[in-house]
C-alpha positions as CSV (number, residue, x, y, z in Angstrom):
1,X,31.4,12.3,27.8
2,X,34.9,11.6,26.8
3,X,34.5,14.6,24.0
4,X,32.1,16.7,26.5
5,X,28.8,17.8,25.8
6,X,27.5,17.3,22.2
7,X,24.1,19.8,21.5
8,X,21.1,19.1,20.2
9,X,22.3,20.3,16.8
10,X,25.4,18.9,16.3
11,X,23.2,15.8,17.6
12,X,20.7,15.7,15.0
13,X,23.2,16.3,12.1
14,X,24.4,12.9,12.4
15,X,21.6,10.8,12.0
16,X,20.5,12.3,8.8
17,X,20.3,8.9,6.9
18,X,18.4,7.5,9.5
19,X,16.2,10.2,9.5
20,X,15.5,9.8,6.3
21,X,14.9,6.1,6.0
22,X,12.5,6.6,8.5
23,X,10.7,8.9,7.1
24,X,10.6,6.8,3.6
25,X,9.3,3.8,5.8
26,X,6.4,6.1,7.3
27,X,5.6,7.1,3.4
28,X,5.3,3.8,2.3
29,X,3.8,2.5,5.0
30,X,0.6,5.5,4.8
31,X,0.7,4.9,0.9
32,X,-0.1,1.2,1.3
33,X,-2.9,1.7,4.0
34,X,-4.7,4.3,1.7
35,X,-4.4,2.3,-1.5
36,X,-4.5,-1.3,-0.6
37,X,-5.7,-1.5,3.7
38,X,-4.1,-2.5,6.5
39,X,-2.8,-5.6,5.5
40,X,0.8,-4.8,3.5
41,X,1.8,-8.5,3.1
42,X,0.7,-11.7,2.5
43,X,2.1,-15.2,2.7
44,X,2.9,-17.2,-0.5
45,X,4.7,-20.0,0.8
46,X,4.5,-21.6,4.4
47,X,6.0,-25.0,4.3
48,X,9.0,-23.5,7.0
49,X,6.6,-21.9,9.0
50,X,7.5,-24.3,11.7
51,X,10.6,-22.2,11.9
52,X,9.3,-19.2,12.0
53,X,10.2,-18.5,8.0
54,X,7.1,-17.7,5.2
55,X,7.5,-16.3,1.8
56,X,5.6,-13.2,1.7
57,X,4.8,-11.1,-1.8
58,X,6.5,-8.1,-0.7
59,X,10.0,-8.8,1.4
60,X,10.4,-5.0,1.0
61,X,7.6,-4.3,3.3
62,X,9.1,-5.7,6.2
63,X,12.1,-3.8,8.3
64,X,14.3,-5.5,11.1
65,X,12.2,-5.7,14.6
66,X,9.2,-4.7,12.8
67,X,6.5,-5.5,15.1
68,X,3.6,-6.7,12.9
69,X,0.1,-8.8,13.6
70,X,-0.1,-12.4,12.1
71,X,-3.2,-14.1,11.0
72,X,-5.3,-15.8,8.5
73,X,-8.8,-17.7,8.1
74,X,-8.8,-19.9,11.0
75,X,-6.6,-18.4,13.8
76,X,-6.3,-15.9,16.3
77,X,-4.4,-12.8,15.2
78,X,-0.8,-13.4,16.9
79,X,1.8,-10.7,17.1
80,X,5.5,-11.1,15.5
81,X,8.9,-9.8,15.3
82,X,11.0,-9.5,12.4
83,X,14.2,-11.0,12.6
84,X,15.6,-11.6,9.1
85,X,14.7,-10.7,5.6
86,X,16.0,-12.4,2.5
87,X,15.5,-9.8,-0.5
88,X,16.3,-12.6,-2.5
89,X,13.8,-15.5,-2.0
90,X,11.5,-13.4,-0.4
91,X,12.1,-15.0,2.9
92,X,10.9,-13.2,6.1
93,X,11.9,-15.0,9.6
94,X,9.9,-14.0,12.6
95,X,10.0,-14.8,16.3
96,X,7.2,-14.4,19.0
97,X,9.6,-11.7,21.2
98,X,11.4,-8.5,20.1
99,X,14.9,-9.7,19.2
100,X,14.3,-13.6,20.6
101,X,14.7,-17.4,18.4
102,X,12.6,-17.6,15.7
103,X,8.4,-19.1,16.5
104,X,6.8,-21.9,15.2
105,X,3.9,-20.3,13.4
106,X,3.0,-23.4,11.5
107,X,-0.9,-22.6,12.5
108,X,-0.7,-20.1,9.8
109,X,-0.9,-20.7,6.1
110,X,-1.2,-20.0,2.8
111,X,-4.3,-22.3,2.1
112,X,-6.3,-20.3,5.2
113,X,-4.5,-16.4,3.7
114,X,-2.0,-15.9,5.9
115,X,-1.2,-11.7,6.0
116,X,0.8,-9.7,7.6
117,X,-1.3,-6.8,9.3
118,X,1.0,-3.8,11.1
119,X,0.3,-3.6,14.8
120,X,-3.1,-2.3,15.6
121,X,-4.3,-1.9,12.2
122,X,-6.5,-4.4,11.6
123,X,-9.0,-3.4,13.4
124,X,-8.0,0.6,13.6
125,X,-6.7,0.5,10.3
126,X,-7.2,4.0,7.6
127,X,-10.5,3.8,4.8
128,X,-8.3,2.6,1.7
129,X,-9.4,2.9,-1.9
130,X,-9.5,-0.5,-2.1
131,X,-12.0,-1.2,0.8
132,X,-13.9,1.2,-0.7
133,X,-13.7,0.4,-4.9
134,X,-14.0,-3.3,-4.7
135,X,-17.5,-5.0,-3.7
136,X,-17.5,-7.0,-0.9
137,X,-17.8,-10.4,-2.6
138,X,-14.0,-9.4,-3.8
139,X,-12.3,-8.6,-0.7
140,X,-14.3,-4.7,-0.4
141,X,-15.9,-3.4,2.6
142,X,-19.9,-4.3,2.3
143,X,-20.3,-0.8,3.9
144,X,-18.9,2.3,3.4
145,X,-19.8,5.6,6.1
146,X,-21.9,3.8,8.0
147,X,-24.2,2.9,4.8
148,X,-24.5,-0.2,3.3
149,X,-23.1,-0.3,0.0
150,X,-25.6,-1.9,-2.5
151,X,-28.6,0.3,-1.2
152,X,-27.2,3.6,-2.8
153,X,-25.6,3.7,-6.3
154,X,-23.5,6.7,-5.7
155,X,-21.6,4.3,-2.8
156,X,-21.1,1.9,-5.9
157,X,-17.7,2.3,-7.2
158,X,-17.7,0.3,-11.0
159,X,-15.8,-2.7,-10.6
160,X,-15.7,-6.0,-12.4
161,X,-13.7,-9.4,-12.4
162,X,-9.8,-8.6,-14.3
163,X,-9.3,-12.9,-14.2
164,X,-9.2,-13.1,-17.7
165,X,-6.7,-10.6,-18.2
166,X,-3.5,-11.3,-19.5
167,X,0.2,-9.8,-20.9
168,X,-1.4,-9.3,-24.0
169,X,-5.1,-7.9,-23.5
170,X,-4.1,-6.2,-20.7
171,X,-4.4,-2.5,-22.2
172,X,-7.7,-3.7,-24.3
173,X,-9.0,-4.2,-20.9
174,X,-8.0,-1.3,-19.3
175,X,-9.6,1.0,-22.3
176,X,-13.2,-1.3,-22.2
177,X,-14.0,-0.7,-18.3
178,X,-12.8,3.1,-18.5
179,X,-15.5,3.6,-21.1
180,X,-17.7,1.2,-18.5
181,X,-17.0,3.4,-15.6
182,X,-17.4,6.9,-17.3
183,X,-20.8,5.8,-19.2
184,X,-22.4,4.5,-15.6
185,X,-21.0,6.2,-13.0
186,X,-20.8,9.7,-15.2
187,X,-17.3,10.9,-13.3
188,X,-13.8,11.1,-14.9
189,X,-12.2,8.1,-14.3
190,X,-9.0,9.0,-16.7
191,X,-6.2,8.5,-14.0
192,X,-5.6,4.2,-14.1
193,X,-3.7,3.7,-11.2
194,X,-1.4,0.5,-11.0
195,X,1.7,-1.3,-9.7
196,X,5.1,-1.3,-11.9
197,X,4.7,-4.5,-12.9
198,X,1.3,-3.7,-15.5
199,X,2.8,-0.5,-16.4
200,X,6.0,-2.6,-17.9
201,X,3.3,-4.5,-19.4
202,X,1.3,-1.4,-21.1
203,X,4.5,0.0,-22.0
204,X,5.1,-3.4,-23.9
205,X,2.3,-3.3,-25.6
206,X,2.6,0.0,-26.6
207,X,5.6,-1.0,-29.1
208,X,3.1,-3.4,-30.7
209,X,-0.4,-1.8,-30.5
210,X,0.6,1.9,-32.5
211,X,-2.0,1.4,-34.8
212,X,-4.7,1.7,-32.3
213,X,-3.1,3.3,-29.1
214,X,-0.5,6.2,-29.2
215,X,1.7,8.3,-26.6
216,X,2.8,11.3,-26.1
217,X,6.4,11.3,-25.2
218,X,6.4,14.7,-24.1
219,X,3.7,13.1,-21.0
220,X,5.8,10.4,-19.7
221,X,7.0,12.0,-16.0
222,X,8.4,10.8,-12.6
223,X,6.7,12.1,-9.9
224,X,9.4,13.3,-6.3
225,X,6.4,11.8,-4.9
226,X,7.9,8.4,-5.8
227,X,5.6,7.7,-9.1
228,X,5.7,7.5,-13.0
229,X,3.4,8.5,-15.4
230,X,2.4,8.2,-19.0
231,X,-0.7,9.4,-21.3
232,X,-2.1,7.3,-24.0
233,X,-4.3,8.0,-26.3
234,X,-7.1,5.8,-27.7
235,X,-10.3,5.5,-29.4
236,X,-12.1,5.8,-26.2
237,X,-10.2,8.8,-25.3
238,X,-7.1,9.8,-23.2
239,X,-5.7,7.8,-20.0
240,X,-3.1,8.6,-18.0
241,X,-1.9,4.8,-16.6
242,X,0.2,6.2,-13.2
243,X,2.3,3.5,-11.5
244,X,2.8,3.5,-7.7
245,X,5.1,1.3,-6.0
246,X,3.0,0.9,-3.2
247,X,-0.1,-0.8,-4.7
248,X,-0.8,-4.4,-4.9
249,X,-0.9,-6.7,-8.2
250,X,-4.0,-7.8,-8.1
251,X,-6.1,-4.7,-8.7
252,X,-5.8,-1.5,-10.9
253,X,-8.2,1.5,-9.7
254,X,-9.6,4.1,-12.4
255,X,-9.6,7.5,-9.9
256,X,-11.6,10.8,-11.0
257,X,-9.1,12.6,-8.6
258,X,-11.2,16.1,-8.3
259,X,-11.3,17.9,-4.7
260,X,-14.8,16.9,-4.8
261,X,-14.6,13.0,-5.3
262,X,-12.2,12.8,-3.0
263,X,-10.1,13.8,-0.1
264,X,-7.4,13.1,2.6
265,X,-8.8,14.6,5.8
266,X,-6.2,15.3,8.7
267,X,-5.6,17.1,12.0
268,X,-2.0,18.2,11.4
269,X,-1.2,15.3,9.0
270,X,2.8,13.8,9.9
271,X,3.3,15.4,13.9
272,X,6.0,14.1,16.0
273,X,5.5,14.2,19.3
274,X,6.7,16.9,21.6
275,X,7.9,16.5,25.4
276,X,6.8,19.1,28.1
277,X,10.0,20.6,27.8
278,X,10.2,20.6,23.4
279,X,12.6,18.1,23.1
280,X,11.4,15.8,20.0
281,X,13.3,12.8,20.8
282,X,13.6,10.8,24.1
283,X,16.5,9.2,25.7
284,X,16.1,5.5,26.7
285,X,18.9,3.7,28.7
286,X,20.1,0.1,28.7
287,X,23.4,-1.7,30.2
288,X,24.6,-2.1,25.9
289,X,24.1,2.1,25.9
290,X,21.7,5.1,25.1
291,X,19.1,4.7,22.4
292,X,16.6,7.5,20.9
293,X,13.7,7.4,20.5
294,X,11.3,9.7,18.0
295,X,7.3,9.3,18.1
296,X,6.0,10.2,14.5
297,X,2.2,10.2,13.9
298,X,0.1,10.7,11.0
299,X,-3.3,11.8,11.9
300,X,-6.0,11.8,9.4
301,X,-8.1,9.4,7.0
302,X,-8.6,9.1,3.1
303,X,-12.3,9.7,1.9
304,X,-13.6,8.9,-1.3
305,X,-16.6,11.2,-1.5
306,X,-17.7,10.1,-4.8
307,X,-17.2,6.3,-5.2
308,X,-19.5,5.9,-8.1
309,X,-17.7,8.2,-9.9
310,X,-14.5,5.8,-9.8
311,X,-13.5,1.8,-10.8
312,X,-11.5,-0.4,-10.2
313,X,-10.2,-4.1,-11.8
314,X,-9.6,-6.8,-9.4
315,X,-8.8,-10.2,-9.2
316,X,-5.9,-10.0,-11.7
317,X,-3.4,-12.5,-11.5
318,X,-1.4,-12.8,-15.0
């Protein structure tokens, strides 16, 4: 008021950074509900859940006043608020009101799987790869489409059991169920998809295994989609191992990534919603000031047409 009207441009020009961390958040958030579902975090530690503090697996997951659904084997899904984050212990503090004292949550723990779901989700949440890879003896969905699973093979993606895998065996491993999955399910599995922390690992190994496993350095790329990439070559053929922040450490997925195995279906895809008279942000009023709000959606779901054509390792906790 003081400086008279400020337009819509000149508005919009100064929120830029916030505008983009938004948008970064929204990313990340629709990259983790197609690879991994709609829980994004898990507790590791809740011996301060009394106070309203758990140790989670990913603390970078969370935002401040993230509004998020609580619950594990033997309790009712409860909905929280975040309202601190250590990055460096990997302590998230939650209350059981938007910006209010932090909850005692101590019904929820780590021995009954305590996760972190994000609001509406669990139930509504997107058909992720690895719903849809794993059996449903290791965390999968025991039906995909409508269809149960083990009544058609083609529904069957080929998984098995990556307990025994360790630093050292871990690109052995990788190499045996990609000749496993291409010999029974008859796709091309040759994109290994997996989180940073394996692809350190492989690209360890890679400095000690060049006798049977070789790269080629012109391959190794980083993605602007926020991923890195590198072929290797081996007996059993060529990989391409991609590491995705996103994805959780427990599984690795081999992906025949052709149109016709599989798709991301949307109606319009990111839209922000649009008031009657095409204003894209809406002004909300409180005694502290003005606050602006901006409705983003992303309408659509991931389909993996061709499961049996794909794999995946689970259970890997090196």
């Amino acid at each position: 008021m003081e400086h008279d009207k400020v337009s819509e441009q000149n508005f919009l020009k100064i929120l830029p950074d916030t505008v983009d961390d938004f948008l970064s958040n929204m990313k990340m958030a629709v990259s983790i509900a197609i690879l991994n579902g709609s829980s994004f975090a898990k507790a590791t530690a809740s011996g301060s859940a009394a106070s309203g503090i758990f140790t989670v697996d990913h603390p970078e997951r969370f935002i401040p006043d993230q509004k998020c659904s609580l619950d594990d084997d033997d309790s009712a899904a409860t909905d929280v608020y975040v309202i601190g984050i250590n990055m460096n212990t990997a302590e998230v503090t939650f209350s059981a009101t938007r910006g209010g004292a932090a909850a005692n949550l101590s019904a929820y723990t780590v021995a009954q799987n305590a996760k972190f779901y994000w609001d509406g989700s669990q139930s509504n949440g997107m058909t992720s790869l690895k719903s849809s890879l794993l059996p449903a003896s290791a965390g999968g969905a025991s039906t995909l489409y409508g269809q149960t699973k083990t009544s058609y093979p083609y529904l069957q993606a080929i998984s098995a059991s990556g307990s025994s895998i360790t630093s050292s065996n871990l690109l052995d491993s990788i190499f045996d169920h990609y000749v496993t999955v291409k010999n029974r399910g008859k796709g091309d599995p040759s994109k290994v998809v997996m989180a940073y922390k394996h692809f350190g690992t492989i690209l360890k190994l890679l400095e000690t295994s060049k006798g049977a496993y070789h790269v080629d350095p012109k391959s190794t790329k980083t993605s602007v989609y926020g991923w890195t990439s590198v072929e290797i070559f081996g007996a059993a053929g060529k990989l391409e191992v991609v590491a995705i922040q996103e994805i959780d450490e427990d599984w690795i997925a081999f992906l025949d990534t052709r149109p016709s195995v599989m798709k991301f279906y949307s109606n319009g895809f990111f839209r922000k919603r649009m008031n009657p008279d095409g204003r894209e942000y809406f002004e909300s009023r409180a005694t502290t000031g003005y606050s602006y709000l901006v409705d983003i959606c992303c309408f659509g779901d991931f389909v993996l047409q061709r499961p049996s054509y794909c794999g995946a390792l689970y259970s890997i906790s090196y």
